[in-house]
N, C-alpha and C positions, 0 to 999 in steps of 0.2 A: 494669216495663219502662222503659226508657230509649230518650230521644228526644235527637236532634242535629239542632241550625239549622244545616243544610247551606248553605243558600239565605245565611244570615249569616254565614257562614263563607267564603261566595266570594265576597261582597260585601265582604267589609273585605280580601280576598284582591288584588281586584279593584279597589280606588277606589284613585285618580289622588291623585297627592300635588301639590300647588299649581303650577300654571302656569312660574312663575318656579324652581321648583327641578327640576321635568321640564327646563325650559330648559338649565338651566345644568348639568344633570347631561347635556348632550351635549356634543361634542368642538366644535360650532357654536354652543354657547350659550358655552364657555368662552372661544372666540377672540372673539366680541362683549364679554363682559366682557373681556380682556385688552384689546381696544381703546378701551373706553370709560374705563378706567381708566388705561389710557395717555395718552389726553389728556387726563383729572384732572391728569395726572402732569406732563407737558410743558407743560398752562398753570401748575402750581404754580412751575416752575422758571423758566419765562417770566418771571412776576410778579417772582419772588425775585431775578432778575437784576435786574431793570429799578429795585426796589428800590435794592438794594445799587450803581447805581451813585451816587447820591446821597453815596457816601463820598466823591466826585472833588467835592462841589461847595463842600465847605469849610464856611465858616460866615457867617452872616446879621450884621445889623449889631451884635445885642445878645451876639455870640460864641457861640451857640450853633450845633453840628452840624447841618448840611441832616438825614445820616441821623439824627439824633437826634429833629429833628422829626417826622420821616417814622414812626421809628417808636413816638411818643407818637400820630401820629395813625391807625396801626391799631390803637394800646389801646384808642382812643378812638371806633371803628367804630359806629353807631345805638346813638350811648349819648345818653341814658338808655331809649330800647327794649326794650336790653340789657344786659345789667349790662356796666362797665367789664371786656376781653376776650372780651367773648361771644362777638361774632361771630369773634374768632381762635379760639378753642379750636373752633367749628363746621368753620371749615376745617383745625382740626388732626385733629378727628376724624374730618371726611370722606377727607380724604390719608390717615390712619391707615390706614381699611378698603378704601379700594384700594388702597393697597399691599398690604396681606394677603391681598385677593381677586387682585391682581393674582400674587402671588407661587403661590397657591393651584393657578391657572387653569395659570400656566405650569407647574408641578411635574406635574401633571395630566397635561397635554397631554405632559410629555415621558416619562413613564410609557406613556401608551397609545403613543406612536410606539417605543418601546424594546419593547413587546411583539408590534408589528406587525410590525417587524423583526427579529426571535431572530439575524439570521445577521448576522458583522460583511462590512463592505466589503471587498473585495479585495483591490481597486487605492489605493494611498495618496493620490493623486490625485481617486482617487471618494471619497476617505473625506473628503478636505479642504475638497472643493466641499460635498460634501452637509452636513456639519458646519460649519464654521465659524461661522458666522451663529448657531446653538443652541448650541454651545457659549462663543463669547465673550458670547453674550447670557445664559447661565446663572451663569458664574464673574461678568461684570461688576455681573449685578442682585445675586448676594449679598453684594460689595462695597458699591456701591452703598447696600444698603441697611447693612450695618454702617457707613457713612459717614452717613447719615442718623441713624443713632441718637446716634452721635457727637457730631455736627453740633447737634443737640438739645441732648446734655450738655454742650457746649460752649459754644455762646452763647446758648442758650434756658432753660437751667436754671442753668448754670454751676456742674453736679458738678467739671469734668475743667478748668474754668479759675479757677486760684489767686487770680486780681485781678477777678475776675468781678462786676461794681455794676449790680445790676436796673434796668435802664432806660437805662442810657447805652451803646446801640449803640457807637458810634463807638470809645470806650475799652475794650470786650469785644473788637472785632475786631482794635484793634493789640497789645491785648496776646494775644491767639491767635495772630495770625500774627506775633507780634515773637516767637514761638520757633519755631526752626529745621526741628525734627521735625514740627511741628504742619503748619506751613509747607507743606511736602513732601507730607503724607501727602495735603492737600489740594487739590493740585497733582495731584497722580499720579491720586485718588479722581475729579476733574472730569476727568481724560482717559479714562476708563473709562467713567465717567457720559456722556461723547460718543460712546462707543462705543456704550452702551445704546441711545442717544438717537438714533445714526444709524440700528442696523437695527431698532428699535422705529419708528420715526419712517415707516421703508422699509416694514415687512413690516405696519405699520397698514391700510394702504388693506387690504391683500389678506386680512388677517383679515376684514372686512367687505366684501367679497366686488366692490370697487372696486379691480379687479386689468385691468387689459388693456394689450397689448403697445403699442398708443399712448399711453397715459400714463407706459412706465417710464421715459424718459428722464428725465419730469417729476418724479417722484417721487425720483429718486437726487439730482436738481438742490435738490430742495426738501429731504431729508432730510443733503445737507452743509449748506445755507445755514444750516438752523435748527439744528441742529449746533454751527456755527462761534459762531456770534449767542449760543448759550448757553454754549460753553464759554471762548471768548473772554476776555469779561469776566471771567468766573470765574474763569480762573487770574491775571487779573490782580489780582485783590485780594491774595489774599497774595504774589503777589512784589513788587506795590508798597509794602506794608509791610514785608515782611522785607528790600529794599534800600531804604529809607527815604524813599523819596518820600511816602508818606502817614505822619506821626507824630501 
């Protein structure tokens, strides 16, 4: 005769799989990650601005680049702590996995909303309001992010830049934007990135459930300003070197 652990059989039927993946396996866990990963994202591009504006500041007395400093002294981050780069490759790893979770969350969320909806929109008008916003926020994040990989191979690795010298910011960045195509691509990529930026920036509060009609004014004010503040500068690096004001 044969016997079956029923009783264990609905027990492993029945146990809860870890707090944080029940979480995130809801359409409420995934808009908290999109937002928390958002603002990974928004202070990553903060900082990288605020960085890079150091190209404007020329060079100190012994001829060397303000950004050249700058970026000897994030090699250079709790070292010896950490080993020489540590702490950068930490934040390349952390930015890494929100963007994957972040890109993850949103693929997600726009699958369940495409199966909530089966029927398409009418009125081209209803279709424009209720879209917009999902749709340039889907085509600009995967810009976006092929800009980032780019961005990477370009002055971080220096695959995709021919004159490319590990360590000398300053001479990575004229010679990438001293070509024309690069120039552009990177021009057109940070006006998308401001697109992300505005309705990520907008639709953040209200993933995290800080949404009411007395603060929209506020948030559309705050989501151009930071907008502006980021994209700004960033397209001015490469047209200031590709019309020669920075050499």
């Amino acid at each position: 005769m044969t016997t079956t652990n029923k009783g264990t059989d609905h027990g492993s039927a029945n146990r809860r799989r870890p707090w944080a993946i029940e979480f995130y396996g809801s359409d409420v866990g995934k808009k908290w990650v999109m937002a928390i990963t958002g603002i990974v994202f928004l202070g990553y591009v903060f900082v990288h601005m605020l960085g890079n504006l150091k190209l404007y500041l020329g060079t100190d007395p012994t001829g060397i680049y303000a950004i050249d400093h700058y970026g000897e002294w994030l090699r250079e981050l709790l070292e010896p702590f950490l080993p020489r780069e540590g702490l950068l490759w930490i934040f390349r790893v952390v930015l890494t996995a929100s963007v994957v979770f972040h890109i993850h969350a949103a693929y997600s969320l726009t699958v369940t909303n495409w199966k909530a909806r089966p029927v398409r929109y009418q009125s081209p008008r209803e279709y424009l309001v209720a879209n917009y916003a999902s749709r340039t926020m889907r085509w600009s994040g995967v810009i976006v992010a092929a800009f980032i990989l780019f961005h990477l191979m370009d002055l971080t690795f220096g695959n995709v830049n021919p004159d490319f010298v590990a360590g000398d910011v300053h001479a990575n960045l004229v010679a990438s934007f001293s070509r024309p195509a690069v120039a552009i691509f990177y021009i057109v990529a940070n006006l998308l990135l401001g697109l992300h930026i505005f309705h990520g920036t907008w639709s953040l509060f209200q993933s995290i459930g800080w949404n009411n009609p007395r603060f929209n004014e506020w948030r559309r004010w705050f989501a151009w300003a930071f907008t502006a503040v980021i994209v700004v500068p960033n397209v001015s690096f490469p047209l200031t070197v590709l019309t020669g004001l920075v050499t």
